[in-house]
MIDO-257492 format. One record per residue (C-alpha): residue in one letter; x negated, y negated, z. Coordinates in steps of 0.1 Angstrom, whole numbers, padded with zeros to 4 digits, always signed. Each point is the difference from the previous one (the first is absolute). Layout:
aXYZ ...
# end
This chain:
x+0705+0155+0838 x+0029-0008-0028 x-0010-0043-0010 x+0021-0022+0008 x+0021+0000-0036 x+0005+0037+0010 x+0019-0007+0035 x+0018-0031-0013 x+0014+0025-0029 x+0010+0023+0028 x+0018-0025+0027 x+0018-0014-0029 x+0039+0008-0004 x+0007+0007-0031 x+0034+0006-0014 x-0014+0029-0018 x-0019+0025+0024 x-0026+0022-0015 x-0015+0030+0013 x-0028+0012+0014 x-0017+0011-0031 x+0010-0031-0021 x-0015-0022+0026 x-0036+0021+0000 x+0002-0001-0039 x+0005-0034+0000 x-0028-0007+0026 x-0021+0021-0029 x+0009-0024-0027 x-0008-0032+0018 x-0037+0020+0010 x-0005+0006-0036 x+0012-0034-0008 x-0032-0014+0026 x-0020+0026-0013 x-0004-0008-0041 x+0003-0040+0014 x-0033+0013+0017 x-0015+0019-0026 x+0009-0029-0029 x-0016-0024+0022 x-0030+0020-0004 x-0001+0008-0035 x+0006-0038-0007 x-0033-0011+0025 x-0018+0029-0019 x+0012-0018-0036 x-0015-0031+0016 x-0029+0014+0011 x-0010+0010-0032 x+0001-0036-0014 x-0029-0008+0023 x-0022-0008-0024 x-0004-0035-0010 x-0018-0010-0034 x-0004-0035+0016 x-0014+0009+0030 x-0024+0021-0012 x-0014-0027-0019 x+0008-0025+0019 x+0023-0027-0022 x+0033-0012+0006 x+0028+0011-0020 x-0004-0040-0019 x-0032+0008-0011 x-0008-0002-0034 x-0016+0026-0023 x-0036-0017-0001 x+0000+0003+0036 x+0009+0030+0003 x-0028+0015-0025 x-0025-0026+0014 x+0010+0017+0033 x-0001+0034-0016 x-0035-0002-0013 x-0011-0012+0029 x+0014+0032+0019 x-0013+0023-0021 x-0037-0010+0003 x+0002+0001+0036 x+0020+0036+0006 x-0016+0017-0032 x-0008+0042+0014 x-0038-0009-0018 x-0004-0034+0022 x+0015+0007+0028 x-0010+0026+0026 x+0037-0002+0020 x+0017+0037+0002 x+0032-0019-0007 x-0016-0020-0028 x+0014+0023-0033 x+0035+0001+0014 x+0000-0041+0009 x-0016+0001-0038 x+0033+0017-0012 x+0022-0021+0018 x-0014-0027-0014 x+0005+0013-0038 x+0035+0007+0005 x+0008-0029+0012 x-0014-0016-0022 x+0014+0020-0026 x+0034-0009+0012 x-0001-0040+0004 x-0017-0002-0030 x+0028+0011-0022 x+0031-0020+0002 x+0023+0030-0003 x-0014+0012+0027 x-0005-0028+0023 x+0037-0013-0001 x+0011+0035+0007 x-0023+0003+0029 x+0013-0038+0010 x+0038+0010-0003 x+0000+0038+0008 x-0035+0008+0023 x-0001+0026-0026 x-0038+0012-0015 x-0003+0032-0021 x-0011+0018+0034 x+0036-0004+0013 x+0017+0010-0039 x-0023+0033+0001 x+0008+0010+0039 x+0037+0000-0015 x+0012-0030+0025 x+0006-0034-0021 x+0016-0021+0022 x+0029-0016-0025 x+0010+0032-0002 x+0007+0008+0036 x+0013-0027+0022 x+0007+0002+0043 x+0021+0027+0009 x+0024-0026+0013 x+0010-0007-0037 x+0020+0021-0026 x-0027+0028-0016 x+0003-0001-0039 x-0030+0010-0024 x-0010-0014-0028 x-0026+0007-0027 x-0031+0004+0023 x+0018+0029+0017 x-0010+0021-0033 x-0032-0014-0002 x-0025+0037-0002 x-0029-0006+0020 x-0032-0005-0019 x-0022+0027-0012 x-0032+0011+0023 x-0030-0021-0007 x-0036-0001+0014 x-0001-0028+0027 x-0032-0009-0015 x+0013-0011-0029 x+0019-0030+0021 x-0032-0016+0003 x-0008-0004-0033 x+0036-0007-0015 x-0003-0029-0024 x+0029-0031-0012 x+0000-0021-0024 x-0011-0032+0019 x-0025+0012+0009 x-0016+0021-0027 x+0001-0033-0018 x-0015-0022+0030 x-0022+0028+0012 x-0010+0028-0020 x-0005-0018-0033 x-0024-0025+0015 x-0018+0030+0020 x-0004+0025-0031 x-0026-0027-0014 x-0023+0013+0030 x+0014+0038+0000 x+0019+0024-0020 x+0031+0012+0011 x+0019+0034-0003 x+0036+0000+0002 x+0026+0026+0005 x+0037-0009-0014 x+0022+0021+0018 x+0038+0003+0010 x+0030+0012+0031 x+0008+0032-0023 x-0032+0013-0020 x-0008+0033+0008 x-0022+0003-0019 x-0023-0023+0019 x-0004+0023+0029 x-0017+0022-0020 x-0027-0024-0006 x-0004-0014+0036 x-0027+0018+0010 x-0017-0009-0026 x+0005-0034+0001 x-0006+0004+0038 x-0035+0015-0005 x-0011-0028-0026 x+0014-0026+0017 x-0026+0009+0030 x-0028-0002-0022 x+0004-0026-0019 x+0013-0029+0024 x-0033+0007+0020 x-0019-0007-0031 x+0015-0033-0003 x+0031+0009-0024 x+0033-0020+0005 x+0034+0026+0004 x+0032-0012-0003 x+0036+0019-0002 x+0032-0012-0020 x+0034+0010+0007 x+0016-0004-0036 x+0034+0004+0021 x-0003-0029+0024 x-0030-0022-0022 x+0017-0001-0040 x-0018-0032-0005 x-0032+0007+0008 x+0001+0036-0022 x+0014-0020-0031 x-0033-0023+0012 x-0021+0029-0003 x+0018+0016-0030 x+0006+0030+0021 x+0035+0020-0009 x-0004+0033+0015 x-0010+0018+0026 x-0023+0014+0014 x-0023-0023-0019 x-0041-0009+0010 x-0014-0031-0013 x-0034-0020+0005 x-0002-0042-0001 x-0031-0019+0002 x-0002-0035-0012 x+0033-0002-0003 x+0000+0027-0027 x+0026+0028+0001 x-0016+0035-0013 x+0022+0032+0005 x-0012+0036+0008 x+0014+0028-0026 x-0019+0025+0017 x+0009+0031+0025 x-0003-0014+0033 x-0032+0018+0017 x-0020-0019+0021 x-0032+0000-0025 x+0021-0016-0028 x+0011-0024+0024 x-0036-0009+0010 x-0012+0000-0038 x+0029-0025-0007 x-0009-0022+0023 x-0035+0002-0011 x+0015-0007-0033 x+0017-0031+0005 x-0031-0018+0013 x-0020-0018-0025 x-0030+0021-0015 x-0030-0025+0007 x+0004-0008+0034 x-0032+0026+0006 x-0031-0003-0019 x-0020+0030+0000 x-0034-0012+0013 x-0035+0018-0012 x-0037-0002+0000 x+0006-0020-0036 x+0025-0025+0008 x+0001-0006+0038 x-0023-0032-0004 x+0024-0017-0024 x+0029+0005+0025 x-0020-0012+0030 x-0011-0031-0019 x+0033-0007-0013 x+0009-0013+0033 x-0004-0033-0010 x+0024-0002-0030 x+0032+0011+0016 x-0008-0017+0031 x+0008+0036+0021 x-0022+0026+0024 x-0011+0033-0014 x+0011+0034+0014 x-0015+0029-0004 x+0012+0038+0014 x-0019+0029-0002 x+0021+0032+0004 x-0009+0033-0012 x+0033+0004-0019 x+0000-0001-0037 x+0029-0020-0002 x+0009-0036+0012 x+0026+0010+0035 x+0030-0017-0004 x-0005-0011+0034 x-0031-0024-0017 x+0024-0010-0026 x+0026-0012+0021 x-0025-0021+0019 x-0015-0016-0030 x+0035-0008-0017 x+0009-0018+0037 x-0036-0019+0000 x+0003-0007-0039 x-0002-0037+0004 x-0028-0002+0025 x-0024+0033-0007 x-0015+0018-0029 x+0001+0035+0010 x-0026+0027-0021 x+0001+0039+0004 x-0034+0022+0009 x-0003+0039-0004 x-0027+0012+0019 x+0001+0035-0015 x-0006-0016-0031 x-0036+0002-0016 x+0010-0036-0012 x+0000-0017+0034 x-0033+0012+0018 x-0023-0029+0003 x+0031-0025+0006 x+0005+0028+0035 x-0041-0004+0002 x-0002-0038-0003 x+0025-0008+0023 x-0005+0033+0022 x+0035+0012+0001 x+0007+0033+0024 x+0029+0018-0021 x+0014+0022+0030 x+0027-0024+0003 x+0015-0026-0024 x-0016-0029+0003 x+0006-0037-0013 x-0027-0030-0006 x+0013-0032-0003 x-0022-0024-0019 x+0000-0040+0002 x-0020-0023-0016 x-0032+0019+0009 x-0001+0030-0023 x-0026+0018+0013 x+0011+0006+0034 x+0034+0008+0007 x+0019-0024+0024 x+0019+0025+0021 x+0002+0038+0000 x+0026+0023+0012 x+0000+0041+0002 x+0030+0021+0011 x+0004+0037-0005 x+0038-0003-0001 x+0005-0035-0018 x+0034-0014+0009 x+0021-0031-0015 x-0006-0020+0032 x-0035+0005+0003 x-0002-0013-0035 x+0022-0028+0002 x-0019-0014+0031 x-0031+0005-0019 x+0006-0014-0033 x+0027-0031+0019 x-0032-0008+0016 x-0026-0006-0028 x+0024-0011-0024 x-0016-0033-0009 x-0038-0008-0007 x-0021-0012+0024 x+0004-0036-0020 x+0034+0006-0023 x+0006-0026-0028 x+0034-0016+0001 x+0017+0006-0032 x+0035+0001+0009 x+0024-0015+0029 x+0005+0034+0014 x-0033+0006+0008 x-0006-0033+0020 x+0032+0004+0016 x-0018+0035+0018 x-0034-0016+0000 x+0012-0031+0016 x+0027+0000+0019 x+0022-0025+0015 x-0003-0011+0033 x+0024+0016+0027 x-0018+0001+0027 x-0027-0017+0020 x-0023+0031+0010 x+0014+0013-0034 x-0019-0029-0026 x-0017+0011-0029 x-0029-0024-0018 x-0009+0001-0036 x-0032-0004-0013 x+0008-0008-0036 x-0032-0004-0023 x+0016-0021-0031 x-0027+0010-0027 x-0008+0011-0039 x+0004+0032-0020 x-0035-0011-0019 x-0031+0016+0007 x-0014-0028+0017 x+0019+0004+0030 x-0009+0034+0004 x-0027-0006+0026 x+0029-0025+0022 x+0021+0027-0003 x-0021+0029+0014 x-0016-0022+0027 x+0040-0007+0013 x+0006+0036-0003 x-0032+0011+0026 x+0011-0032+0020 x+0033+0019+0005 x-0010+0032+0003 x-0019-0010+0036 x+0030-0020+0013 x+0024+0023+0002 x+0025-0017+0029 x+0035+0012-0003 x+0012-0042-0002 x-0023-0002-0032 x+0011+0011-0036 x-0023-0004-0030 x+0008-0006-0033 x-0004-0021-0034 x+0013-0013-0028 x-0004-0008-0036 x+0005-0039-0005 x+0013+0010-0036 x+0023+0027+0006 x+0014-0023+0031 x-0002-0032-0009 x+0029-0011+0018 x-0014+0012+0032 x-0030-0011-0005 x+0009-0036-0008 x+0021-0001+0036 x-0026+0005+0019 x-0029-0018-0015 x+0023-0031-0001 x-0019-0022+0020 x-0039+0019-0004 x-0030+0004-0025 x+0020+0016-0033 x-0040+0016-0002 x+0004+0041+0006 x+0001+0019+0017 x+0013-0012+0035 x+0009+0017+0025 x+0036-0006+0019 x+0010+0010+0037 x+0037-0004+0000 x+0031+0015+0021 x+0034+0007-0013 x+0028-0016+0021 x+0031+0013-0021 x+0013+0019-0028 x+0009-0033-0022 x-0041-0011-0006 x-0010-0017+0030 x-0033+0003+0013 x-0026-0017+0020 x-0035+0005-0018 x-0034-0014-0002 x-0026-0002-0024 x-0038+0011+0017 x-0018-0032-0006 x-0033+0006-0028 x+0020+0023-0024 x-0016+0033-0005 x-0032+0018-0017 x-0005+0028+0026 x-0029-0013+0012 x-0012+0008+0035 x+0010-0037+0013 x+0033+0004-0017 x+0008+0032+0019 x-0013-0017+0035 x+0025-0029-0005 x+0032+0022-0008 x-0008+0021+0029 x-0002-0031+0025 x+0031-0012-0016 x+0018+0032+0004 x-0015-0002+0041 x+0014-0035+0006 x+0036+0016-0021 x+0004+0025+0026 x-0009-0023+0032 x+0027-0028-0016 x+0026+0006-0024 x+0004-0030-0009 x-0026+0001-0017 x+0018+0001-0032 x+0010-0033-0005 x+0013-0002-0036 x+0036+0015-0010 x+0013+0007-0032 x+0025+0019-0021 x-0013+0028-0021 x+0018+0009-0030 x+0008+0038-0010 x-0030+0019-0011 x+0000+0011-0036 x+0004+0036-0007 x-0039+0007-0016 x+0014+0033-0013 x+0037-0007-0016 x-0018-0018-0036 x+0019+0019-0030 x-0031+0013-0012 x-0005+0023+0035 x+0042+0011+0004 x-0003+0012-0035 x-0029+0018+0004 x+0016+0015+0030 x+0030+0005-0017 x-0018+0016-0030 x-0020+0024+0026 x+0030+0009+0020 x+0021+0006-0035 x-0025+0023-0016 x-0005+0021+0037 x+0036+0001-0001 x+0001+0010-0038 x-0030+0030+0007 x+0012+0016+0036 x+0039-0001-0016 x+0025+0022-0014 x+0020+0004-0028 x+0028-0019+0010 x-0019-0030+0017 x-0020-0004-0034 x+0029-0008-0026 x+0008-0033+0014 x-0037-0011-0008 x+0000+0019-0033 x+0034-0022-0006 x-0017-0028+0008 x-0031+0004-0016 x+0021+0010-0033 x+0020-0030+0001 x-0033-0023+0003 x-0011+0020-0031 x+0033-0010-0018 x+0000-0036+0015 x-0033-0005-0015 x+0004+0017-0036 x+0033-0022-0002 x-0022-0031+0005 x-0030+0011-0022 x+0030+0007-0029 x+0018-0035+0004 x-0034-0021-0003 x-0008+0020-0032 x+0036-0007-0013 x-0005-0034+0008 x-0025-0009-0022 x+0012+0021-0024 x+0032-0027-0001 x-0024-0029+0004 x-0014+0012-0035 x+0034+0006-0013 x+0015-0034+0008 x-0029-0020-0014 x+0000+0012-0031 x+0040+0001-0006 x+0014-0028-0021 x+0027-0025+0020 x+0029+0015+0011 x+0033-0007-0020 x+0027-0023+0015 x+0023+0017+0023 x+0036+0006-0012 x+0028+0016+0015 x+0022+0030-0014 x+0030+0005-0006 x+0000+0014+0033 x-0003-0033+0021 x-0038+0016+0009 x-0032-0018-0012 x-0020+0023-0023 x-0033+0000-0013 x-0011-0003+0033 x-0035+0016+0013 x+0006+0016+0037 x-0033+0011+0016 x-0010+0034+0005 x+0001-0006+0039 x+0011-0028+0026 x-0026-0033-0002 x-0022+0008+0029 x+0010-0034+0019 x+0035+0019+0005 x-0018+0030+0016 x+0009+0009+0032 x-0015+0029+0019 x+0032+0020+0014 x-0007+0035+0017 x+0021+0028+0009 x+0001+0006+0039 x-0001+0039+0002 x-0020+0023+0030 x-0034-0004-0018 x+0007-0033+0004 x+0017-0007+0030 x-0031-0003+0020 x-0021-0024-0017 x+0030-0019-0011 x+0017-0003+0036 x-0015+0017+0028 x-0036-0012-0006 x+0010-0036-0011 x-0029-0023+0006 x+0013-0028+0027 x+0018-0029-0020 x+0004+0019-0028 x+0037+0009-0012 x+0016+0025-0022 x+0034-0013-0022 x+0021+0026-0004 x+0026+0006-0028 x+0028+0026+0006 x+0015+0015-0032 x+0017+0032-0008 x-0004+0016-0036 x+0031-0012-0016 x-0017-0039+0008 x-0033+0005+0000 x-0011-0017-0040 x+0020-0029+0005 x-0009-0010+0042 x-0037+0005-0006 x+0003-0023-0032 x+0018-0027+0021 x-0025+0007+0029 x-0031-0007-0018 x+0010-0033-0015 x+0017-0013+0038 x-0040+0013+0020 x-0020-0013-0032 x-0005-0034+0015 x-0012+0013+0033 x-0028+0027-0014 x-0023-0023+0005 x-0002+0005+0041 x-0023+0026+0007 x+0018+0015+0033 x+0036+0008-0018 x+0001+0035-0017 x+0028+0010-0026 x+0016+0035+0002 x+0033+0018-0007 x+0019+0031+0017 x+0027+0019-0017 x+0026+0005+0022 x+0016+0031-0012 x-0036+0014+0012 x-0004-0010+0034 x+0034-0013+0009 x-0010+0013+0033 x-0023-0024+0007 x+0018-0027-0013 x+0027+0006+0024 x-0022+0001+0034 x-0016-0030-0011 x+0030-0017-0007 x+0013+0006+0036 x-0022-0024+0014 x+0017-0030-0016 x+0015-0027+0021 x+0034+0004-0018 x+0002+0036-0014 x+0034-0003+0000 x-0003-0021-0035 x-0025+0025-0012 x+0024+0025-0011 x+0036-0024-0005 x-0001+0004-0038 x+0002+0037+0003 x+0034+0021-0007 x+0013+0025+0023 x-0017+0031-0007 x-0027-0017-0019 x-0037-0003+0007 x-0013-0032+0006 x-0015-0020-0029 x-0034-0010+0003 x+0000-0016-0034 x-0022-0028-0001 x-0011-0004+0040 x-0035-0017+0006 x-0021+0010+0029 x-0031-0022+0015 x-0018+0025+0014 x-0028-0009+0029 x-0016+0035+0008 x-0021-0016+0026 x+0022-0018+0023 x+0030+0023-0009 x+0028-0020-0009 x+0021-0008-0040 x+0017-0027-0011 x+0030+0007-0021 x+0010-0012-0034 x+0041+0007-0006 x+0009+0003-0036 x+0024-0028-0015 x+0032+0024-0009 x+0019-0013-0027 x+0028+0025-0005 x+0026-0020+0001 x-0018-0026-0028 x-0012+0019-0026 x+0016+0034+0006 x+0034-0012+0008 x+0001-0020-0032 x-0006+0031-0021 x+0028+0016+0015 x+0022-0025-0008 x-0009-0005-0034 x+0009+0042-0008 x+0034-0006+0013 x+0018+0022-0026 x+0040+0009-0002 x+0011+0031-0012 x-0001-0007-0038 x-0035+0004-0007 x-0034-0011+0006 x-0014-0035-0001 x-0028-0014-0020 x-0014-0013+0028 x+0007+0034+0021 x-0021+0015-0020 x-0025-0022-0006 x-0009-0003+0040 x+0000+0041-0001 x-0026+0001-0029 x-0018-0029+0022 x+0009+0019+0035 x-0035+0005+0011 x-0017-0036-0014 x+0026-0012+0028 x-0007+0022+0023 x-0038-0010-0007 x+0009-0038+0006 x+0021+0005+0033 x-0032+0020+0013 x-0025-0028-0014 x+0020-0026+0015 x-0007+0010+0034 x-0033-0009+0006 x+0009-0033-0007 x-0010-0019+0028 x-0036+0021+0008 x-0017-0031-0009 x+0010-0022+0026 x-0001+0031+0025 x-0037+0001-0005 x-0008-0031+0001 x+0017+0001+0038 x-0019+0031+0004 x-0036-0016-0010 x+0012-0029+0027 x+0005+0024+0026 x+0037-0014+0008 x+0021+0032-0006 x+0008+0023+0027 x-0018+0028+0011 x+0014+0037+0007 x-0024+0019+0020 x-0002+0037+0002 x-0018+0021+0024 x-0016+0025-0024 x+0004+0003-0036 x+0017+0032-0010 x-0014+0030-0020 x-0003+0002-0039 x-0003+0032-0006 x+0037+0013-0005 x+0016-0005-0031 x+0038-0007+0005 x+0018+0029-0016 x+0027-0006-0029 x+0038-0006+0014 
# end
């Protein structure tokens, strides 16, 4: 049956009658016509179709939402559809969903291109970006994404543990403090990294069920984050743990890969425990305030597995090492009757003679571990020596079924309280209700704890406190067990009836309060620098070649430092003998010259003029920015070589006044060095525009005399702008050589023999104003330029 456009085509009279075989080819046209109409309807709902997938909806924000939310939202996600939590079939793909979408709203670039374009890199690598093909209704034209190759071939597995910047900055940095992490820096077009994907495949396995952290960085897509890590090349492998970035130069083999991760964990996290020494570090419980572990396996070596557990558990347990095939170990597997078929682990408390809990597994996994060791990771009565541990101890209430009491006995480090002490400790160990948590504290190391609570009761020790925290600021309800406490059998009577009548009325705890912040018992200087001394000589033993000569650097340029002292003292009393027995010194007169002779100059600047000014360079870098102690700021001179004698002259004299605060630190960087980092700095002025509106076309920019206030910490500079004073100074020596065509002046050529004295002034001249800058600076009025991450050091700025 012909439609109806078909028969009104036929019954019309046209002037012009075609024949049979025009009208059928006709009739063919128009069916083609309906037919590609058809089939570009199609294609376009199959374009559409593949746009189904919604960043926003998969996490569930609207498209205002900002990007705390959406990480807050994120994190949140990720605990609950985790492959290792959750038992869902669908749970690993929902878990990469979740990645990529968060991947894509947390970069800007991306975001606005999804928001304008519904375009991810899933619609870019199926070849169908949808500003490059519009409805079939409109004119077809292509543009630059027609010639877009497809991207190379990777393993989907990778997607799950592709890393960006945000987020190796929020995330991974923070997390490496509890893990190491191996990376693999990778790109669209390497082929030489599919020759190492098995490889990486097969380690990968291994190692992230020990407990290792993998990540993957496309250096195509993720620039930023590779000049973060340092990494230019591909296919590159590098390890990061505690924030430390440590490459592998090895051939990539799955052993080496192990052994480098073993590497970059530090080398005491494992004491090796015999029949000698295994009392000492059962008894030492008390000192760093942690459990004891013990694992008996019959291999010789610690298993990385072990390792990893103890560098996660570092702040809570001690961990110790036992080889039962050793002739060493025998009566400690007698005394505590330890089967050796399977590796087994004792986990001692305060009791060292029996252990407090016991676990033995032929085929010892990370989980098994965690869940053992998270369980017993505090003593059966903990002291509180820092925030972080009361904040676990005792936390704050969220619930009602969900409250949490603290017993808090507030007594002495002296020997007398020893017997109080171990009386509280068997009190706790028979109450052992999940509402109760015991614990005590020194009233010296926590004095302002202490004097919160015993406010309105006997200052006599030691007292016990029953309190509840109601929030995170301080607040809790408390109160004080009436008759102090000597551990007597009376003593313990009363505190159990009081802790009866606490959990038949709550409000039994009629006092509130506000606690301050607990002091940190193990941050004094003298225990970080004997960390820091222990970590730098493990570091200095178990290191290579390379990783040594920045310590033998600085080690030789302490020696120097300290035979330059050890000279100057000598030559100063050498002068001080001198100078008494010279006779008076002659009256001053003046030469022919214009220049006062006869005139002693010291050997060295007056030490009241001494300013301490040090050169920023890679070795540097850290201590001087990065590591930064809060409050503490680093001034900054810029300089290139042609300026560099008479800026640091001028500088010294301007910051002399201000030497005297303790949180400002002096240093200089030569900008024909690391112009580089000059210039990414730089770009995060309010008004870069005026950074660079003294240079010339086809000039670089001059840095001359620019002053940085550098706050590591909080990330952000305030900015010192030279005083130029070009068209003062210079443009006056100009004039002055005005010369005609006869000859020279004698004032030509007297500013040509004093060219660079001028040119020495003009630079002088422009840190004129420093003075008042820092005194804005120590009264926190000048604006602030905040950076996201401070750039790398280690490139030196090649020669143009």
């Amino acid at each position: 049956m012909s439609p109806p456009f078909f028969d009104f085509v036929a019954r019309r009279s046209f002037s012009i009658q075609f024949p049979e075989e025009m009208t059928q080819i006709i009739k063919a046209a128009v069916s083609l016509r309906v037919i590609l109409t058809l089939y570009l309807l199609l294609l376009d709902l199959a374009v559409e179709s593949t746009s189904e997938f919604n960043p926003y909806q998969i996490l569930g924000v609207t498209k205002s939402a900002s990007h705390a939310e959406i990480k807050k939202t994120y994190k949140r996600l990720v605990k609950e559809w985790h492959p290792d939590k959750n038992r869902d079939p669908g749970a690993e793909d929902m878990f990469i969903k979740i990645s990529k979408s968060y991947e894509i709203l947390s970069n800007q670039e991306k975001r606005a291109n999804y928001d304008q374009y519904g375009q991810t890199d899933d619609n870019r690598q199926h070849g169908q970006p949808r500003q490059g093909f519009r409805h079939f209704h409109d004119s077809f034209y292509f543009d630059e994404s027609f010639f877009h190759f497809p991207r190379s071939s990777r393993d989907f597995a990778d997607s799950k543990y592709m890393l960006h910047y945000t987020q190796y900055m929020s995330d991974i940095i923070p997390d490496s403090f509890r893990k190491p992490y191996l990376i693999k820096i990778t790109s669209d077009w390497c082929f030489t990294c599919i020759h190492i994907e098995p490889v990486w495949r097969e380690t990968v396995q291994q190692l992230e069920g020990l407990g290792v952290g993998i990540g993957v960085v496309d250096i195509g897509y993720e620039r930023r984050l590779a000049d973060q890590l340092g990494a230019h090349r591909t296919p590159s492998i590098l390890g990061l743990i505690n924030g430390k970035v440590t490459f592998f130069h090895y051939s990539i083999v799955t052993e080496n890969l192990r052994q480098f991760v073993d590497y970059l964990l530090p080398q005491k996290l494992v004491e090796k425990v015999t029949d000698g020494n295994y009392q000492d570090f059962l008894d030492s419980w008390h000192e760093e305030n942690k459990p004891r572990l013990l694992l008996f396996d019959q291999v010789p070596a610690v298993p990385l597995l072990y390792k990893l557990a103890a560098f996660a558990y570092k702040d809570y347990v001690r961990f110790g090492y036992v080889n039962p095939g050793s002739t060493e170990t025998a009566n400690l597997i007698q005394q505590f009757n330890v089967n050796t078929y399977a590796p087994t682990m004792l986990l001692f408390k305060e009791n060292t003679n029996k252990p407090a809990d016991i676990i033995q597994a032929k085929g010892m996994k990370k989980q098994i571990m965690d869940e053992f060791i998270s369980s017993n990771r505090f003593l059966a009565v903990p002291r509180l020596v820092n925030q972080k541990f009361f904040d676990e101890l005792c936390p704050v209430k969220q619930f009602h079924r969900r409250r949490k009491y603290c017993v808090l006995l507030i007594t002495g480090a002296e020997e007398s309280f020893a017997p109080g002490n171990a009386a509280f400790l068997s009190f706790a160990e028979f109450n052992t209700k999940a509402v109760l948590r015991f614990a005590y504290v020194y009233q010296r190391q926590q004095q302002p704890l202490c004097d919160a609570l015993l406010k309105s009761q006997e200052s006599r020790l030691p007292q016990v406190v029953i309190l509840e925290r109601r929030n995170a600021a301080g607040k809790v309800l408390y109160r004080a067990v009436t008759g102090g406490w000597n551990g007597s059998e009376e003593d313990k009577y009363r505190l159990h009836e009081q802790l009866d009548n606490l959990q038949k009325d709550p409000s039994f705890l009629r006092h509130d309060a506000m606690l301050p912040e607990l002091n940190n018992e193990f941050s004094s200087w003298i225990y970080s620098a004997y960390e820091y001394l222990s970590q730098t000589m493990d570091d200095f033993l178990h290191s290579n070649g390379l990783e040594v000569m920045p310590l033998l650097s600085l080690l030789s340029a302490v020696f120097i430092l300290l035979g330059t002292v050890i000279i100057l003292a000598f030559s100063e009393r050498g002068e001080e003998k001198q100078t008494k027995s010279k006779p008076k010194e002659a009256p001053r007169t003046e030469s022919a010259s214009g220049n006062p002779a006869n005139v002693t100059s010291p050997s060295r600047p007056p030490k009241k003029n001494f300013v301490e000014v040090t050169e920023l360079t890679h070795l540097t870098y850290t201590n001087s920015l990065l590591r930064l102690r809060p409050g503490h700021i680093n001034v900054l001179l810029v300089f290139t070589d042609a300026s560099k004698n008479a800026l640091l002259s001028k500088f010294a004299k301007e910051v002399y006044s201000f030497t005297g605060s303790q949180a400002l630190r002096y240093s200089f960087l030569n900008a024909d060095k690391h112009r580089e980092w000059v210039d990414s700095v730089l770009q995060f002025a309010q008004d870069p525009a005026q950074l660079h509106s003294d240079k010339a076309p086809g000039l670089l920019a001059d840095y001359d005399g620019y002053v940085m206030a550098l706050n590591g910490h909080k990330k952000y500079f305030c900015l010192f702008r030279p005083v130029h004073t070009a068209d003062g100074l210079g443009g006056r020596s100009s004039d002055e050589g005005g010369a005609g065509t006869g000859g020279r002046s004698r004032s030509a050529s007297r500013e040509e023999h004093n060219s660079s004295s001028t040119s020495t002034l003009h630079i002088h001249h422009r840190l004129d104003r420093l003075g008042l800058w820092m005194e804005r600076l120590m009264e926190g009025s000048l604006p602030r330029h905040y950076i996201p991450a401070w750039p790398c050091l280690d490139t030196i700025t090649a020669h143009k």
